[in-house]
C-alpha positions as CSV (number, residue, x, y, z in Angstrom):
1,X,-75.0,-57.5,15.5
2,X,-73.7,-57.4,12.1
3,X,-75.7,-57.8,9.0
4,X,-76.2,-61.6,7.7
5,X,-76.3,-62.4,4.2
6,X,-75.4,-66.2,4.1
7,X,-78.4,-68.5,2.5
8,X,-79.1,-72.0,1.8
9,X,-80.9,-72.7,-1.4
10,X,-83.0,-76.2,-1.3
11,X,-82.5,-75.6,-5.1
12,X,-78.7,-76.4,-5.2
13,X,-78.7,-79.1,-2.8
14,X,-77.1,-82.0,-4.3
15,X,-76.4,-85.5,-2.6
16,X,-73.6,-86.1,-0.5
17,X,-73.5,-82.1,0.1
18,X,-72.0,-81.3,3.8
19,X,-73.4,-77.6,4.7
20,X,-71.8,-76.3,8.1
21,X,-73.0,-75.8,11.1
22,X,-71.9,-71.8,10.7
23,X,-73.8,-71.1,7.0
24,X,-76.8,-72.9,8.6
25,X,-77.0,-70.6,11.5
26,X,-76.2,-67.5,9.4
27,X,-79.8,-69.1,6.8
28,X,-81.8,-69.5,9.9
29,X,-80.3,-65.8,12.0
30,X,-81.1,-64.4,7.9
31,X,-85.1,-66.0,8.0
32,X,-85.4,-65.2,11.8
33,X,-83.9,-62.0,13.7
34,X,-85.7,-61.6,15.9
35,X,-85.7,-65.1,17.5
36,X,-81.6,-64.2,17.3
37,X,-82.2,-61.5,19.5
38,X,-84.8,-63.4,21.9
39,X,-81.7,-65.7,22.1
40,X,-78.8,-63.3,22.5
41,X,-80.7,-61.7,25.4
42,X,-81.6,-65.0,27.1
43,X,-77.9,-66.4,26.7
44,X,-75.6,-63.4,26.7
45,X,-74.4,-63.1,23.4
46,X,-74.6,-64.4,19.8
47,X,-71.7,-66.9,20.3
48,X,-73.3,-68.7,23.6
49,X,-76.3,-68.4,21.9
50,X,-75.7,-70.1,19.4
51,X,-74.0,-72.8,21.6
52,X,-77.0,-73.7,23.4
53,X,-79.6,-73.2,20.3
54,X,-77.0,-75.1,17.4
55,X,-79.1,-78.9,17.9
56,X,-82.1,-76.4,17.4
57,X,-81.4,-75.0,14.4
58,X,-79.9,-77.8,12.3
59,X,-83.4,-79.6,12.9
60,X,-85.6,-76.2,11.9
61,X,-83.3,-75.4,9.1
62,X,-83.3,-78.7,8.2
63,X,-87.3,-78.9,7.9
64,X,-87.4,-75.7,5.9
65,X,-85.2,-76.9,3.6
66,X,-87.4,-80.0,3.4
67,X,-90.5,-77.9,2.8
68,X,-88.7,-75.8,0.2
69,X,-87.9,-78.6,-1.8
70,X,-91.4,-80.0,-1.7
71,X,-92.9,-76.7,-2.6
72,X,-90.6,-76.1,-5.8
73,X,-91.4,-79.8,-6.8
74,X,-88.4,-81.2,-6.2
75,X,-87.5,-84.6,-5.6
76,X,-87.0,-85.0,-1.9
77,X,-83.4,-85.2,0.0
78,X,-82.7,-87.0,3.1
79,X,-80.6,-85.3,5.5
80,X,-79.6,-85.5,8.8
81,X,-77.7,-83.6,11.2
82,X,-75.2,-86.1,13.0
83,X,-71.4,-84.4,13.9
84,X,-72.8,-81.0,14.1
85,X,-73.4,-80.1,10.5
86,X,-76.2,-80.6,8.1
87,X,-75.3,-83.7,5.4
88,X,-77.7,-84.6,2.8
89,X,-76.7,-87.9,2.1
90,X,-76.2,-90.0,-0.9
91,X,-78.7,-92.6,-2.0
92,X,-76.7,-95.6,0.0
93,X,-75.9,-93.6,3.1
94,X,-80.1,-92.4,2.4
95,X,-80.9,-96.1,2.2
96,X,-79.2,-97.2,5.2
97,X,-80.4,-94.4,7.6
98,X,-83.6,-94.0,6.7
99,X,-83.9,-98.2,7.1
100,X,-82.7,-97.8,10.8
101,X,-84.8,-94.7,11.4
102,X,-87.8,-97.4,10.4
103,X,-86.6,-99.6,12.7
104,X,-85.9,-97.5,15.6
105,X,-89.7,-96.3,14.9
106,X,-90.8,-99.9,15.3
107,X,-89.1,-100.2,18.7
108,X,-90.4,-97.1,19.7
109,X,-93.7,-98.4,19.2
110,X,-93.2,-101.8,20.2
111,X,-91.7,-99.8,24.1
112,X,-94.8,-97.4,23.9
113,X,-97.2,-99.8,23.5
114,X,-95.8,-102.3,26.2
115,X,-96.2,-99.4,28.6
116,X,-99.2,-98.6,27.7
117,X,-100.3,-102.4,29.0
118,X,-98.0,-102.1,32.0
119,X,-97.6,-98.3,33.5
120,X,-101.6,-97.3,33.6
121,X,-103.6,-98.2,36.6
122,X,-107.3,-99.0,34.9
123,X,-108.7,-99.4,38.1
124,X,-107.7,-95.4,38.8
125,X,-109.9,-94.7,35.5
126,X,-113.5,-93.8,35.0
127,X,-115.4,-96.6,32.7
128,X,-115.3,-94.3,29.8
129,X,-111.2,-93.7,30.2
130,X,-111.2,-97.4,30.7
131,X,-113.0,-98.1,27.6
132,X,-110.9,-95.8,25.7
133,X,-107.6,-97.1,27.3
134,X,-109.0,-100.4,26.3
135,X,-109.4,-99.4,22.4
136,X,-106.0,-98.1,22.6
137,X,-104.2,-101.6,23.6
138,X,-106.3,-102.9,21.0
139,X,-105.0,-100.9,18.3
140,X,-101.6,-100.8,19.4
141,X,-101.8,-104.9,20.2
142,X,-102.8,-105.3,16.2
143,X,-100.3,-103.0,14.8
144,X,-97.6,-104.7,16.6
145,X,-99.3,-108.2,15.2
146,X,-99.2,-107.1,12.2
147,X,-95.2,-105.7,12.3
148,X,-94.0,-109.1,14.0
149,X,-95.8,-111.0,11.7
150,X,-94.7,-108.8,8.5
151,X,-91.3,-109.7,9.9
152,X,-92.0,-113.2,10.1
153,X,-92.8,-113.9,6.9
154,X,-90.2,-111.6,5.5
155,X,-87.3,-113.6,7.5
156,X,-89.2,-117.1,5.7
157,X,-89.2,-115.3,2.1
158,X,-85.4,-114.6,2.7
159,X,-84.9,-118.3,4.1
160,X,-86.2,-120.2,0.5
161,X,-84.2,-117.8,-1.1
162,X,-87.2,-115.0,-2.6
163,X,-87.3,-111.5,-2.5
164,X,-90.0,-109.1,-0.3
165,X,-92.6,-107.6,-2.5
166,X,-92.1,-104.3,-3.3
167,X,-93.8,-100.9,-1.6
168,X,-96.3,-99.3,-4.0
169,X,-94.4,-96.5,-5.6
170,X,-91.2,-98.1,-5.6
């Protein structure tokens, strides 16, 4: 193995910056050798390695960068990983991916929570688990009263022509 030098700074990241795939894996092979050589043993050689581990490491390097930036007090970037590389995207591409990522998260909750009703057998619980299971429906039932109704009203606001209200902070 030769010696690796390349390094991401979270300092000099700037918006719309594309890093690729190669420099990120040289930053994470520079902060973690010896999961390199865990890897190279378990898949051959560096190269297949890094193959099988790529999706892996654009998501670690990706959080490190994210805690770097929060530790030196930075304002935050989002990035993302889509076509193999690690973008930090401008505010508009920021905007529009971090909306779906909302929305995907709604879904997610609105699937999980549907199977939670439908895939568990109560009758194969104990009263306490049933209880519990009970609470959890509960929960999950108002939080996705709350989301359809937050939508409702939002779709009415945009109908007579007003704006939403604002988050706090923003």
């Amino acid at each position: 193995m030769t010696s690796k030098i390349a390094s991401i700074n979270a300092e000099t990241l700037y918006k719309g910056q594309t890093i690729s795939a190669d420099l990120v894996w040289e930053h994470f092979v520079n902060q973690r050798p010896d999961t390199l050589a865990s890897w190279t043993m378990e898949h051959g050689d560096e190269e297949l390695a890094k193959v099988a581990r790529m999706a892996q490491v654009l998501l670690t390097v990706r959080s490190w960068l994210d805690r770097d930036l929060k530790r030196a007090e930075l304002p935050p970037l989002v990035m993302n990983t889509v076509g193999g590389v690690l973008n930090v995207l401008t505010d508009d591409k920021a905007s529009a991916y971090l909306n779906d990522q909302a929305f995907q998260g709604l879904r997610r909750h609105q699937r999980a929570s549907t199977r939670l009703v439908a895939a568990v057998d109560e009758s194969k619980l104990t009263s306490g688990a049933r209880r519990e299971h009970q609470n959890r429906i509960n929960v999950h039932s108002f939080i996705a009263a709350s989301t359809q109704g937050a939508q409702r009203q939002l779709r009415l606001l945009k109908q007579n022509g007003k704006k939403a209200p604002k988050l706090e902070g923003g």
